[in-house]
N, C-alpha and C positions, 0 to 999 in steps of 0.2 A: 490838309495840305501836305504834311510829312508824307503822308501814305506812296503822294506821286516823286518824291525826293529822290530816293534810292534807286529808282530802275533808271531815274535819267541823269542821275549825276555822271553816269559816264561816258553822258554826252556832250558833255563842255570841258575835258579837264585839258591843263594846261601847263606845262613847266617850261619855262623859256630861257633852261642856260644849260638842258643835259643833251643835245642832238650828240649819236654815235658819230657824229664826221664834222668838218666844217662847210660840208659841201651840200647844196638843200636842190630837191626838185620838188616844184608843185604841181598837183594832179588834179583836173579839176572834173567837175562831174557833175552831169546836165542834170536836170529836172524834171516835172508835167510837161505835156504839149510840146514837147520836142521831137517828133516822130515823123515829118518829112522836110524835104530839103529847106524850104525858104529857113521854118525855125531852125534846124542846125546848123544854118550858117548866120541866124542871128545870132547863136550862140555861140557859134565859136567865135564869132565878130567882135563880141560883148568880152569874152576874157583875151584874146590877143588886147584889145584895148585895155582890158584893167592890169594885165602881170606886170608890165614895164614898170607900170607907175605903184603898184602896188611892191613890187622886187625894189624900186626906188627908194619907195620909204622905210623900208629893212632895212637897206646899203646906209641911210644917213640917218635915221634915227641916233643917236648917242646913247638914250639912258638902252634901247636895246643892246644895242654894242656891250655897253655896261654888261648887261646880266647875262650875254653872250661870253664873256671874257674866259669862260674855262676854256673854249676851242679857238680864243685868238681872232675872233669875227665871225663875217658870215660871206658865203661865196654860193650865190644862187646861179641855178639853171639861165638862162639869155629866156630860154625858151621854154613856151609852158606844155606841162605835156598833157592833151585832154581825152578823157575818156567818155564816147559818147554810148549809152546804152540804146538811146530814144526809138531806134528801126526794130529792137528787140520786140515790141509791144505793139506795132505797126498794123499785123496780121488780124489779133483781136479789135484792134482799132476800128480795122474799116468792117467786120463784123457787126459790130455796134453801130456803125454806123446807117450801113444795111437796117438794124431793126429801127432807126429811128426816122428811115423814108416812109417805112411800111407802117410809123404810126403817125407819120403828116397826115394820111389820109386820116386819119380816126380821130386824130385828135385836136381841142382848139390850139390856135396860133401860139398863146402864151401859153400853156405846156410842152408845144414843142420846141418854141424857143430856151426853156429850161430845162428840159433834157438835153438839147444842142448844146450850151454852157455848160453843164456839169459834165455830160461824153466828154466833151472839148479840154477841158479844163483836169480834171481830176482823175480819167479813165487811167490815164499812166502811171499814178500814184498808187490807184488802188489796184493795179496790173502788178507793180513791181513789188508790193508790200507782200504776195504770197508766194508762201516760201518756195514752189516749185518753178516761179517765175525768175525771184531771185536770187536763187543759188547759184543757175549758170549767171547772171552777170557777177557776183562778184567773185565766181570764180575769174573770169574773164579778164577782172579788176586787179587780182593779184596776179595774173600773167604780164599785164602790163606792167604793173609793181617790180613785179621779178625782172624784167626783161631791163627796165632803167636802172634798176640798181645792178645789175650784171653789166650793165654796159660802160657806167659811168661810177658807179660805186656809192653816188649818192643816197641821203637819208630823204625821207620822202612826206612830204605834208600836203594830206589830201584837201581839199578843197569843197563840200558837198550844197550844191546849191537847191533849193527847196527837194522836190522827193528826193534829188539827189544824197539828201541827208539821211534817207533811209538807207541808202548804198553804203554811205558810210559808217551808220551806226552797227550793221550787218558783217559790212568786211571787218570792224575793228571785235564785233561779239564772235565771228564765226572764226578770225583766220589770227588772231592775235594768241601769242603762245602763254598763256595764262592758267591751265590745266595743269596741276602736279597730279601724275597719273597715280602715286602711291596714296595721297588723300584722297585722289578720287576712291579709289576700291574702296579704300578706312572707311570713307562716308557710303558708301554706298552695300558696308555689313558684311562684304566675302570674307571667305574663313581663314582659319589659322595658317594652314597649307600653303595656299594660294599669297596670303600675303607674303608669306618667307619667301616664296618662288618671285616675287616681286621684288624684295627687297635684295635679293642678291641677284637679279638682273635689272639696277636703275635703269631707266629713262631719262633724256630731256621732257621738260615740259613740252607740252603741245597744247594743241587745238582742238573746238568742237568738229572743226570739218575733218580732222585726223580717227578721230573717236569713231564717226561713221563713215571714211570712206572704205571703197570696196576692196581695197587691198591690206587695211588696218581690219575693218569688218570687228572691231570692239564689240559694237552694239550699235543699237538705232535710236535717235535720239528724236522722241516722238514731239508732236507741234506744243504739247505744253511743258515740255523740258526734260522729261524721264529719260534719262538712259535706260534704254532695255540693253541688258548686257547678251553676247551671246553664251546658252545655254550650253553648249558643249565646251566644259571646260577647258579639255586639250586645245582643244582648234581655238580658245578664248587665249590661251599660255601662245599657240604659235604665233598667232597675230599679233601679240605684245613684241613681242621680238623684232617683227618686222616696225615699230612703232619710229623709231628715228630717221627709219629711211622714209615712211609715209610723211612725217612731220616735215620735210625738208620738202617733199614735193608739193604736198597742196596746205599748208602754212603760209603765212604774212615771212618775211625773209626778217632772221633774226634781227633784232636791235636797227633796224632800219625805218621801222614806221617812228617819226618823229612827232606826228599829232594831227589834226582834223581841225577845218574851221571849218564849221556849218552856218550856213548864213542864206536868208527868207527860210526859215525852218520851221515846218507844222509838223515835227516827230510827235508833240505829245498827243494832237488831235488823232492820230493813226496808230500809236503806241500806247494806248492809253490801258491795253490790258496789264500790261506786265506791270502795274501799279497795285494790282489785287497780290495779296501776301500769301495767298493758296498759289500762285505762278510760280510753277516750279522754277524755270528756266531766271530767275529773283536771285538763283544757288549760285547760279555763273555768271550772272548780273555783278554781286560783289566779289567777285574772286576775281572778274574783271577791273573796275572800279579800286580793287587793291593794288592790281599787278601795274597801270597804270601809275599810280601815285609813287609807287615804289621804283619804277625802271623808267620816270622820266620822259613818258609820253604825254601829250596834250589834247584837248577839244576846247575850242572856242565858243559858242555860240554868241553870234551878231548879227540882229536884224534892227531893220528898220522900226521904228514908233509905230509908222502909218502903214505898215505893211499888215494886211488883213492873216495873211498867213504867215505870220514872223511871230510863233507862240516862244515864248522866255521855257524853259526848260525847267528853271528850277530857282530858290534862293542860292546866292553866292552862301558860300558854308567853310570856313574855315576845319584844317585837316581836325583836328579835335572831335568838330560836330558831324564829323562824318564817320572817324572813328564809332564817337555811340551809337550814331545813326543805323549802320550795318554793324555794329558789334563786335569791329574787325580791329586787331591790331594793324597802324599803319607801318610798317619800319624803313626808317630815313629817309623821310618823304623828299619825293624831289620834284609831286607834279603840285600844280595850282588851277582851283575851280574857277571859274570863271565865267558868267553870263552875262551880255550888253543886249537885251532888246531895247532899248530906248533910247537909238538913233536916233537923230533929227535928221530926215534926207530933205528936209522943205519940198518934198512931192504929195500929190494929194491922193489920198489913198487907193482910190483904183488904179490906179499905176506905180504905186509904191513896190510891188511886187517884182517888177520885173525893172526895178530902175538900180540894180545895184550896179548896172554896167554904166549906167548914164550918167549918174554919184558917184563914179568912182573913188572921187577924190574923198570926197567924205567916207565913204565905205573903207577903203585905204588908211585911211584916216584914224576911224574905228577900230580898226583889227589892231593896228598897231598901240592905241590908249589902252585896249582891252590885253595886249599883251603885257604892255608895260603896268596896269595899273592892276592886273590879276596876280603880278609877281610880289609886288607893294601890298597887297590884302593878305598872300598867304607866307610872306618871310618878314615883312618890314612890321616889325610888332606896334609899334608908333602908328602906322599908316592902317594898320588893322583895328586900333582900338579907335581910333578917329571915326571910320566908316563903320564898325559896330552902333557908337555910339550915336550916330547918325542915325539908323539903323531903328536903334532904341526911340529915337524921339519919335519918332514917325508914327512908329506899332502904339504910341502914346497917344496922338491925335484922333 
């Protein structure tokens, strides 16, 4: 069970008293089967209806306030701002679609009905999960990003609703400034030379998508995690140089992403490789998973009980066990892990998926226990040995 720990712990993590501002935008981000009109306007339907109420119970929650108290409270957006990728995937869509008139004719009724549900159902999942699919959206994701905080200054807490959760587990590995460029080279064995030349031209940290864009041109960082660096080492020296101006353009905008609630989330059913300890891309996994706990970023995850695709991510793990876990020193932690799949939305479960707009009040409900009670597990020592303890009984039965 450990094995799958570590690549997804940095999908739920959680600190809920260090946002850079007191000023919050939420960004929310569609799913599967979102790709023509009728569904995009159930979905935008479905969060216009949940932000009010869910922005409501932020505004008067108390013990949040509480753990808010470094910024003085909290001052949300009115208005949510959504980012829809669904028409991205459309093209391939009806493609497939095409192939499966031309196997009506061939084949019996109940296999074509189960091709129709799973095209239906999961094509946009398994569209946005490769990587040439979704690099432009979330580039696309951090335009939008960029564009709210340049306008209004706000810190920004994305929202990722089922594949949507791949969106966001991608924008926060791809575009989140977690890369120290001079342990990168250390670990990656260049010479004596080259590192002096680094070390007396520092860097800000950056990104994977800075590493290999086409104006940084570092290297290429292939589908199982290698950095290929470029071989020409002048032209390797020039492009370092140019690195703070690449990081500022296609990066996550400094100290602005405040955290991720993923919620109906099947990352681990779809992510399930980067669980094998030969996955390279495991290296940036915890250097992310660091940078987060250290600078006060979050991930929630919150699904529903009865939600067929509401997979739990990980055991809750206090900063300790996650320290051994990736072997990493943490220093002054300020985020909290945090995973609630076992909702109760009283829906029954074929519909449990898609009713988080329907439950708002409970889903709302959720997020906010899960943010107060994830702060309680990873600083309140009392409230942590209690739920350990708990914990223990259980693993006993």
């Amino acid at each position: 069970m450990q094995k799958f720990i570590i690549p997804f712990l940095i999908l739920f993590l959680m600190p809920v008293f260090s946002f850079a501002s007191d000023s919050l935008s939420f960004v929310y981000i569609n799913g599967s089967n979102n790709n023509d009109a009728k569904m995009k306007d159930w979905y935008e339907n479905g969060v216009h209806k949940l932000h009010p109420l869910l922005r409501k119970k932020f505004l008067k929650n108390r013990t949040v306030k509480k753990y808010y108290s470094r910024i003085g409270g909290l001052n949300i957006k009115e208005e949510p701002i959504i980012f829809f990728w669904g028409y991205d995937s459309k093209q391939d869509l009806d493609y497939v679609k095409g192939q499966l008139e031309i196997s009506k004719m061939v084949s019996s009724s109940g296999a074509y009905l189960v091709r129709s549900l799973i095209t239906q159902y999961l094509h946009d999942a398994i569209w946005v999960q490769k990587s040439h699919n979704m690099q432009p959206v979330i580039t696309e994701l951090n335009k939008k990003v960029k564009s709210e905080v340049a306008a209004t200054g706000n810190s920004i807490i994305l929202y990722g609703y089922s594949a949507g959760t791949f969106v966001t587990y991608e924008y926060m590995f791809n575009k989140l400034r977690y890369v120290n460029v001079e342990d990168l080279f250390k670990a990656l064995g260049m010479n004596e030379e080259f590192m002096d030349f680094v070390k007396n031209n520092p860097r800000e940290n950056t990104c994977l998508s800075a590493l290999s864009d086409n104006n940084a041109a570092l290297g290429t960082l292939s589908s199982s995690g290698h950095l290929i660096l470029n071989p020409n080492i002048d032209k390797l020296k020039q492009n370092y140089l140019k690195l703070d101006e690449v990081t500022e353009n296609v990066c996550a905008p400094k100290d602005k992403i405040a955290g991720v609630v993923n919620f109906a989330c099947p990352l681990p059913l779809f992510y399930s490789d980067i669980s094998d300890p030969n996955y390279e891309l495991n290296y940036y996994n915890k250097l992310m998973i660091k940078y987060i706990l250290e600078n006060g970023i979050f991930m929630l995850t919150v699904n529903f009980r009865e939600d067929p695709l509401g997979f739990p991510v990980s055991s809750n793990m206090t900063v300790a066990q996650i320290e051994d876990l990736l072997d990493l020193k943490i220093e002054n932690p300020s985020g909290v892990i945090f995973d609630n799949s076992g909702v109760w939305s009283k829906r029954m479960f074929p519909f449990a998926h898609t009713s988080y707009w329907t439950a708002r009040g409970t889903f709302s409900n959720a997020i906010i226990k899960s943010a107060v009670n994830g702060y309680k597990f990873q600083y309140d020592e009392k409230y942590q040995k209690k739920v350990l303890k708990r914990k223990s009984k259980k693993s006993e039965l």
